[in-house]
C-alpha positions in Angstrom: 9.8 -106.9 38.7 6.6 -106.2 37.0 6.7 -105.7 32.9 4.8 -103.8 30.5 3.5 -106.2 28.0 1.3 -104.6 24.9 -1.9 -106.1 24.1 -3.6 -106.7 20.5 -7.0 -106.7 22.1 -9.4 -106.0 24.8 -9.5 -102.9 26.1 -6.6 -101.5 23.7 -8.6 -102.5 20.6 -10.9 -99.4 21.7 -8.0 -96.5 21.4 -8.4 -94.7 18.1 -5.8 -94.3 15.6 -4.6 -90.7 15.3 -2.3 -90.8 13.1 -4.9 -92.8 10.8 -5.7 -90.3 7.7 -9.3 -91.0 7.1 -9.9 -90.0 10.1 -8.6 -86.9 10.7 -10.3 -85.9 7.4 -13.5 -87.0 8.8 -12.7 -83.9 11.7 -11.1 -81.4 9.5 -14.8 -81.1 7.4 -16.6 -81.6 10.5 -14.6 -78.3 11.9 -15.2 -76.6 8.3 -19.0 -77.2 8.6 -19.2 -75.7 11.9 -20.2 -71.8 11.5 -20.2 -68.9 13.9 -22.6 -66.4 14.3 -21.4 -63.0 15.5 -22.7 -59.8 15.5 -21.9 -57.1 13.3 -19.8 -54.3 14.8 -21.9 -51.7 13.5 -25.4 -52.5 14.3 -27.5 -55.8 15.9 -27.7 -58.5 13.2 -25.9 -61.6 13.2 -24.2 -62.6 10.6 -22.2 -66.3 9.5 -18.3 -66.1 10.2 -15.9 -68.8 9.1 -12.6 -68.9 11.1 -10.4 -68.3 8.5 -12.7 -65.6 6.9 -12.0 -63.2 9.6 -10.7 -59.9 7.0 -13.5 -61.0 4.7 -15.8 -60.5 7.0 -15.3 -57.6 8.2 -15.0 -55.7 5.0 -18.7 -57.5 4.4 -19.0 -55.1 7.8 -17.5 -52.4 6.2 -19.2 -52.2 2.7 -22.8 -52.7 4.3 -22.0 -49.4 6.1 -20.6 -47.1 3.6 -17.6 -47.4 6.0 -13.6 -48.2 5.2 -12.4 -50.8 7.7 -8.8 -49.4 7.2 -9.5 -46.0 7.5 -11.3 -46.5 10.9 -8.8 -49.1 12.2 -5.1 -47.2 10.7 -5.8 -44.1 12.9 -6.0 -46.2 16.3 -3.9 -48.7 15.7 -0.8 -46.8 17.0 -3.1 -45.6 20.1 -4.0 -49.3 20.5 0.1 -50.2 21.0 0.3 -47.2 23.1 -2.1 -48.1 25.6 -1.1 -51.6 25.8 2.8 -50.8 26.6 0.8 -47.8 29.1 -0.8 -50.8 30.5 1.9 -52.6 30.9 3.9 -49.7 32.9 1.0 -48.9 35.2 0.8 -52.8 36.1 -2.9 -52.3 36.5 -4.3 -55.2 38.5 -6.2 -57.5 36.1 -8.5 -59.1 38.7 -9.9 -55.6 39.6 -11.3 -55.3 36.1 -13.0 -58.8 34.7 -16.3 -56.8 33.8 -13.8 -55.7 30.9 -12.2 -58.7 30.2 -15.4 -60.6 29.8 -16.4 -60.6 26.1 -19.8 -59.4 25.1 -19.9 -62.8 22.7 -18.4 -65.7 24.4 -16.2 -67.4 22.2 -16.1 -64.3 19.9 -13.9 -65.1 16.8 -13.2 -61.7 16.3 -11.6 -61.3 19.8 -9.1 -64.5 18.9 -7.5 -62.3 15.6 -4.1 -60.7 15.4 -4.9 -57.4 15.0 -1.3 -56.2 13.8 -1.6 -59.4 11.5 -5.1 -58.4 10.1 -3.9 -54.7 9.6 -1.1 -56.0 7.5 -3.1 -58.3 5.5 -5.3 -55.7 4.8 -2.9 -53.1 3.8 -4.2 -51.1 6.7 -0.1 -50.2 8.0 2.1 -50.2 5.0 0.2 -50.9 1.9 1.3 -48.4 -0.8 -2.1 -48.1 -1.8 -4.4 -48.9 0.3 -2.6 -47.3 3.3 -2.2 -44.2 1.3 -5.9 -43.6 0.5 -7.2 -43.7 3.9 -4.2 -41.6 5.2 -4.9 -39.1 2.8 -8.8 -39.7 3.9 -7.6 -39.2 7.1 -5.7 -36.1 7.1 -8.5 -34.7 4.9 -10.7 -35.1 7.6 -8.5 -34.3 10.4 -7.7 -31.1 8.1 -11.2 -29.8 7.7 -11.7 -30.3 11.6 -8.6 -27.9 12.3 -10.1 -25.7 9.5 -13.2 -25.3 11.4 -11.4 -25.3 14.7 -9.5 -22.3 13.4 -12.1 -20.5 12.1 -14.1 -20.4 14.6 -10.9 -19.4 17.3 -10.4 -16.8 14.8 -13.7 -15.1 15.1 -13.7 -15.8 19.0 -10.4 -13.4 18.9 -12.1 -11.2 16.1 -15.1 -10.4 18.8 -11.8 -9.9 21.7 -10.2 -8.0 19.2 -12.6 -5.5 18.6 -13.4 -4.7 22.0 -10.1 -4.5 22.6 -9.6 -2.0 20.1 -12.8 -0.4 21.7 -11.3 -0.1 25.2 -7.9 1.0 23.5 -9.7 3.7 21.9 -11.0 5.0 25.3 -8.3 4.7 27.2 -6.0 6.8 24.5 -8.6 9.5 24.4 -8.6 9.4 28.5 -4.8 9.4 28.7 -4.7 12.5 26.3 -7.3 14.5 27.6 -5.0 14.2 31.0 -2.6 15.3 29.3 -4.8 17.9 27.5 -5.6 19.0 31.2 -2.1 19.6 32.7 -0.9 21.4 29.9 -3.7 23.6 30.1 -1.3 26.8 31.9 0.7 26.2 28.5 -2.6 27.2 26.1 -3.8 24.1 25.5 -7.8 23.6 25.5 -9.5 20.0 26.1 -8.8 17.5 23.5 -12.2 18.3 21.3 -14.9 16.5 20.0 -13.5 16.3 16.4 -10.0 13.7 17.8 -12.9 11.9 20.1 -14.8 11.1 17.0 -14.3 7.3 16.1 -12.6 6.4 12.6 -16.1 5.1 11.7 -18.4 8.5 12.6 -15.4 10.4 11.0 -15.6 8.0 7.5 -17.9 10.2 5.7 -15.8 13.1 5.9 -12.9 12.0 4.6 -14.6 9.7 2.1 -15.3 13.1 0.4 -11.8 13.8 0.1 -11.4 10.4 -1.7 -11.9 11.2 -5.1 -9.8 13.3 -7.2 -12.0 15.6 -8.7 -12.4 17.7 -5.4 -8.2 18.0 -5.2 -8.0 19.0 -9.2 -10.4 22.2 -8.3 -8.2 22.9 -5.5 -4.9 22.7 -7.3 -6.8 24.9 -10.3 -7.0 27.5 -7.4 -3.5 29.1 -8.9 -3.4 32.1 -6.4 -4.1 30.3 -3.7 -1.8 27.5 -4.5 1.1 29.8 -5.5 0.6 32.1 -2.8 1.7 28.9 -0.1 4.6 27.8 -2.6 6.2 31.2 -3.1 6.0 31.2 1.0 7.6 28.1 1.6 10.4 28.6 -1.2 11.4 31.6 1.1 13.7 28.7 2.6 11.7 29.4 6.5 11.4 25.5 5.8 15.2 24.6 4.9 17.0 21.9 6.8 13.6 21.1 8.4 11.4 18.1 9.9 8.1 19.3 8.6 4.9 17.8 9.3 1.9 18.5 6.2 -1.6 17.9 8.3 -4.5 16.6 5.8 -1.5 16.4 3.0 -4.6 15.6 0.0 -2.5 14.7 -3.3 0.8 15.9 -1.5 1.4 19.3 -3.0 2.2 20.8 -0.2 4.7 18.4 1.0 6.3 18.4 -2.5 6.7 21.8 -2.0 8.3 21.6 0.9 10.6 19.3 -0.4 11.7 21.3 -3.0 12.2 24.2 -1.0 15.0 22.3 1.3 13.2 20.7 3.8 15.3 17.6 5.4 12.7 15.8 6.1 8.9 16.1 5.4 5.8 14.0 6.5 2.4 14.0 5.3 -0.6 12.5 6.8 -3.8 11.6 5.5 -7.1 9.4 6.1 -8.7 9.8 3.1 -8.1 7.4 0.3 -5.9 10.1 -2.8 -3.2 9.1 0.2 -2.2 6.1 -2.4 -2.0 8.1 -5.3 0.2 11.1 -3.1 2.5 8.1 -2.9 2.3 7.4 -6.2 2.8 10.9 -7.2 5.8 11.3 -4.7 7.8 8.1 -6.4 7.1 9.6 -9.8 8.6 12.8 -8.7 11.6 11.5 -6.8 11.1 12.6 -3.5 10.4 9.4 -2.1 13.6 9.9 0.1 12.4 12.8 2.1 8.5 12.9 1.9 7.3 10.1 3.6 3.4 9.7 3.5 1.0 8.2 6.6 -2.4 6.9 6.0 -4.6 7.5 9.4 -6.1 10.4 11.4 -3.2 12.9 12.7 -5.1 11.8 16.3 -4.5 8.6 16.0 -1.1 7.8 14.2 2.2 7.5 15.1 5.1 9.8 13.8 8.4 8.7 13.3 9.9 12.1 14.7 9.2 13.9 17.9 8.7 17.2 17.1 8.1 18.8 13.6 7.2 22.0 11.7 3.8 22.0 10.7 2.0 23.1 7.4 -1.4 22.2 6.1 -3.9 23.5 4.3 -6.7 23.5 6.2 -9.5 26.4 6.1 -12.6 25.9 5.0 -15.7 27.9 4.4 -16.3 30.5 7.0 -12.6 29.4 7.9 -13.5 26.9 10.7 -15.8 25.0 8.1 -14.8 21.3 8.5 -13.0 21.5 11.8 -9.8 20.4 10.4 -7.8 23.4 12.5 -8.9 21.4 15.5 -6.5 18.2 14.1 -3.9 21.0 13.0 -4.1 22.1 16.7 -4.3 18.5 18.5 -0.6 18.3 16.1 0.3 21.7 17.6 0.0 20.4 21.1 1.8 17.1 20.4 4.8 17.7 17.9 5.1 21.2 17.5 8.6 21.7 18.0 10.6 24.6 20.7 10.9 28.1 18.2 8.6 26.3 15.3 5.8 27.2 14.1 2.6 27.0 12.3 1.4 27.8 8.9 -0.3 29.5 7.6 0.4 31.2 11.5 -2.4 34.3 11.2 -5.9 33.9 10.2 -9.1 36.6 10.7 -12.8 36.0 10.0 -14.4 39.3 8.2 -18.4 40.2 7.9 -19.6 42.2 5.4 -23.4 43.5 4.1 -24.0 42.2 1.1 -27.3 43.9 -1.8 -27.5 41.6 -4.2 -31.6 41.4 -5.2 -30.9 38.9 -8.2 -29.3 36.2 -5.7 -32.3 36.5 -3.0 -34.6 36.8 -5.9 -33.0 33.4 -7.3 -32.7 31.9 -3.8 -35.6 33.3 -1.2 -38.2 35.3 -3.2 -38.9 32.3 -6.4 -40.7 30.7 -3.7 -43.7 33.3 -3.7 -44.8 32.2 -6.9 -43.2 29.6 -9.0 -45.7 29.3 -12.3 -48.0 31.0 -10.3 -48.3 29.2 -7.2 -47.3 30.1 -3.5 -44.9 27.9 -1.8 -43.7 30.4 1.1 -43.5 27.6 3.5 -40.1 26.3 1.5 -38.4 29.9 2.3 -38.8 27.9 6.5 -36.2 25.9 5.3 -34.2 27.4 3.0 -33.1 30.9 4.6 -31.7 28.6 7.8 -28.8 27.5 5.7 -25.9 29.2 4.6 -25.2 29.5 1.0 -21.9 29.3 -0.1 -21.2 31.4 -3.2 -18.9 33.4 -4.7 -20.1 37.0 -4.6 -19.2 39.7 -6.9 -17.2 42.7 -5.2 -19.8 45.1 -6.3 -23.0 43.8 -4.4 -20.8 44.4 -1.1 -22.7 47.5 0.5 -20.2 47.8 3.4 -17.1 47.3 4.2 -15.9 44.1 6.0 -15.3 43.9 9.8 -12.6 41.7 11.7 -15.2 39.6 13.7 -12.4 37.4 15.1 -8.6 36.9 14.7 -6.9 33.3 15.1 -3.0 32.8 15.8 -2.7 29.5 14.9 0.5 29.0 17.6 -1.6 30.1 20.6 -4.9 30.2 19.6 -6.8 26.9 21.9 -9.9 25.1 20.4 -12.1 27.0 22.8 -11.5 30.1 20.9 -13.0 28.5 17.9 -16.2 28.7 19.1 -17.1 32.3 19.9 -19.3 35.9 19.9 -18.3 39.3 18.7 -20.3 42.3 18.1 -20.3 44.4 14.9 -21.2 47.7 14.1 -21.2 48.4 10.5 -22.5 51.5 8.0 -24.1 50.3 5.0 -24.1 51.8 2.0 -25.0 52.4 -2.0 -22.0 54.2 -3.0 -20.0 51.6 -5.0 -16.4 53.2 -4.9 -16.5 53.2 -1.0 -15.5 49.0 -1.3 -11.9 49.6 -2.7 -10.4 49.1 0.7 -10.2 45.4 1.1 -7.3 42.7 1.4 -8.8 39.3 2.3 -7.2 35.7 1.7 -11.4 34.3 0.3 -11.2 37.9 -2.1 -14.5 38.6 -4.0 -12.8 39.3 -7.2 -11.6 35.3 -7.5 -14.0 33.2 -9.4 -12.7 30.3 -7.4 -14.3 27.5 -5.2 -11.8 26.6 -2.6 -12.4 30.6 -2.2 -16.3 31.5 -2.0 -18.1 33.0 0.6 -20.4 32.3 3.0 -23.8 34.5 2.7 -27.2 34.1 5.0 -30.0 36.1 3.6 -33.1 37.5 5.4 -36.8 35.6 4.7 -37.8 39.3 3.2 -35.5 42.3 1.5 -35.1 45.6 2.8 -34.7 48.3 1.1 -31.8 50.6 2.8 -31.6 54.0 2.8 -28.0 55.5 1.4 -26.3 55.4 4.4 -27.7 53.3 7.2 -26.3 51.6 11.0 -25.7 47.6 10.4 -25.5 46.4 14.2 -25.4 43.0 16.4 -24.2 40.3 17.5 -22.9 36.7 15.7 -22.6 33.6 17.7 -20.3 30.9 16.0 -20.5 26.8 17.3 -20.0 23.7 16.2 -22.8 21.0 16.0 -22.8 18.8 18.6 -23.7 16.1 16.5 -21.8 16.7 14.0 -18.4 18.6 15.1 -17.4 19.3 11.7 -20.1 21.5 10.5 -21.0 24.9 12.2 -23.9 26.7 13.6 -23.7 30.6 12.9 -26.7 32.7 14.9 -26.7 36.7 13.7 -28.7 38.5 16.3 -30.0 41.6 15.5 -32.0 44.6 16.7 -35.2 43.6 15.4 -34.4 39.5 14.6 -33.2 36.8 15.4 -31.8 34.0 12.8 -29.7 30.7 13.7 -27.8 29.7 9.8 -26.3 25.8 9.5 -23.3 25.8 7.6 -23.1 21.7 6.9 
């Protein structure tokens, strides 16, 4: 039987001691002189790593770059796990893939780090402060990104939005118009150009209406004012729905109220809507006048079918177009044995002498201080003045040029032609016979008149033969304002009323 038998020499005398301390000193500062060179993760230089420096050098990494190590390594970190346990599910075959397990750096240090372990030394998962300033970093940044994410999805839907709204637009005025059409053995005209107009070629209309001042002349109109309260406190509104077109400060609706209506409803584009609500509340009617901001075309009532009230003439009557919307309402909520009011309405021409008003107006421009400027009278005698004319410079007596019944009148009556046949005169006791609603004998604006004057005076005879034709239209471009064309034996003169 052979036997192991330990030798003190030979070739055992050659075996290092490894448990001998000096010498595994000797190796621990050999290791600890040995430096790496790796290159730094944000650009090409090299740098000296220690093994056990790993953290510090990567802050060194960090600070050179204006960069925070945790901030840029906290937000993946959880990604990181993820994909490894993804990896780890797929079973993706390793050998398919050693272009991405071969390291860049062979024997990088930084590839032989605990990652979880370096994140946790550096405060980078948990550290109360550390952790906290780059999380708040973080969602700063991720904030501002959704921020501008957001804006810019809201002004993608801003640009849908408006040609939404656009299409909208033209698809409501088609569907009416149809309905405009089949109605049309009922009375009903086409749907007009003043509902086509868009909120924004309508603005400067009602932008007039805006201000107060215009509504406290109105109201300071007593007779006319009265005269449509005394009406409605009749009780022809009581127990009620009653819709107020173009309702201004609300008077109207007030009234309404007052005089037993169950329910009324103003509506209103122009801006004194918001102090009519005001003025409502302070009043206490609040719980049956309800106020709408919008065009009557384009807003919504809460009731079906209504009453329907509104103040609405203008100069020359159709002045403004605004008994086109009180029609459009007509068509839509006027309800089975209702009606309209004011419900009868007539136009009346009239000659008119009055030398100091054309002198003032038309015949200054053949000499002011002495100088001829007849070319200006080109321009001024094509528009309508509206005035208020003293009852004694009529020198005939009016004429009924056309009638309106505002229950069956349709907006194609609104434009129209009527001859007139008038004596004029100089006797001044002949103009006693007159009953208008726009009197001459009212100082009042909401009740002027509308006069055109002739480029030159004539001087009548006593008793002469006043005879033509007038031709009222709107303006195409403008649908609110009118174009009034007198043609007569000898002339021919177009007015704008604007």
């Amino acid at each position: 039987m052979a036997e192991y038998t330990g030798h003190d020499g030979g070739a055992g005398d050659a075996v290092p001691d490894l448990s001998d301390s000096d010498n595994e000193e000797q190796w621990m500062e050999e290791t600890n002189d040995n430096n790496f060179q790796v290159t730094c993760l944000f650009c090409d230089k090299s740098v000296s790593l220690l093994s056990n420096s790993v953290p510090e050098t990567l802050q060194t990494f960090a600070l050179k770059h204006r960069l925070s190590m945790s901030c840029q390594v906290h937000p993946w970190f959880s990604k990181f796990m993820d994909n490894f346990d993804c990896l780890c599910l797929q079973k993706c075959s390793w050998q398919s893939l050693d272009e991405y397990l071969r390291p860049a750096l062979q024997d990088d240090p930084l590839l032989q780090i605990d990652l979880e372990e370096l994140c946790e030394g550096m405060g980078m998962l948990h550290g109360p402060s550390t952790g906290g300033q780059c999380e708040a970093s973080y969602s700063s940044a991720a904030l501002l990104q959704r921020a501008q994410a957001v804006e810019e999805r809201a002004q993608r839907t801003e640009e849908v939005l408006a040609r939404a709204m656009d299409d909208l637009h033209k698809l409501k005025l088609l569907a009416q118009g149809l309905v405009f059409i089949a109605d049309v053995g009922q009375g009903t005209g086409a749907l007009g150009a003043v509902a086509e107009l868009r909120e924004d070629e309508d603005e400067a209309y009602f932008s007039s209406y805006g201000h107060y001042s215009i509504h406290k002349e109105m109201l300071k109109d007593k007779v006319r004012t009265e005269s449509y309260r005394d009406f409605m406190y009749l009780e022809v509104l009581k127990d009620k729905v009653v819709l107020d077109v173009s309702c201004g400060t609300g008077i109207l609706s007030m009234f309404a109220a007052r005089a037993g209506a169950k329910m009324v409803i103003g509506v209103d584009q122009s801006e004194i809507i918001y102090q009519a609500m005001d003025i409502v509340r302070s009043n206490q009617l609040q719980d049956r006048v309800t106020l709408i901001k919008g065009r009557i075309e384009e807003v919504k009532l809460p009731v079906e079918k209504v009453d329907i009230i509104s103040e609405w003439m203008g100069y020359f009557l159709l002045f403004e177009s605004m008994l086109d919307s009180v029609l459009y309402a007509r068509d839509l909520y006027l309800a089975e044995g209702c009606s309209v009011y004011p419900d009868h309405c007539t136009i009346s021409l009239a000659a008119v002498g009055d030398t100091e008003k054309h002198q003032g107006r038309i015949a200054f421009w053949d000499d002011a201080y002495g100088f001829k400027m007849v070319c200006v009278k080109k321009a001024v005698v094509p528009e309508a003045a509206v005035q208020v004319l003293e009852p004694d410079t009529l020198i005939s007596k009016p004429a009924v040029i056309q009638g309106i019944d505002c229950n069956t009148v349709c907006l194609s009556e609104l434009e129209f032609a009527s001859d007139f046949y008038r004596h004029t005169h100089t006797d001044r006791h002949a103009q006693t016979d007159r009953h208008r609603q726009t009197r001459t004998d009212r100082q009042t604006r909401t009740d002027r008149q509308t006069r055109t004057d002739r480029q030159t005076r004539t001087d009548r005879q006593t008793r002469e033969e006043l005879q033509g034709r007038i031709n009222v239209r709107k303006n195409k471009k403008n649908p609110r304002s009118l174009f009034i064309t007198f043609d007569l034996h000898d002339r021919k003169q177009t007015y704008s009323l604007l």
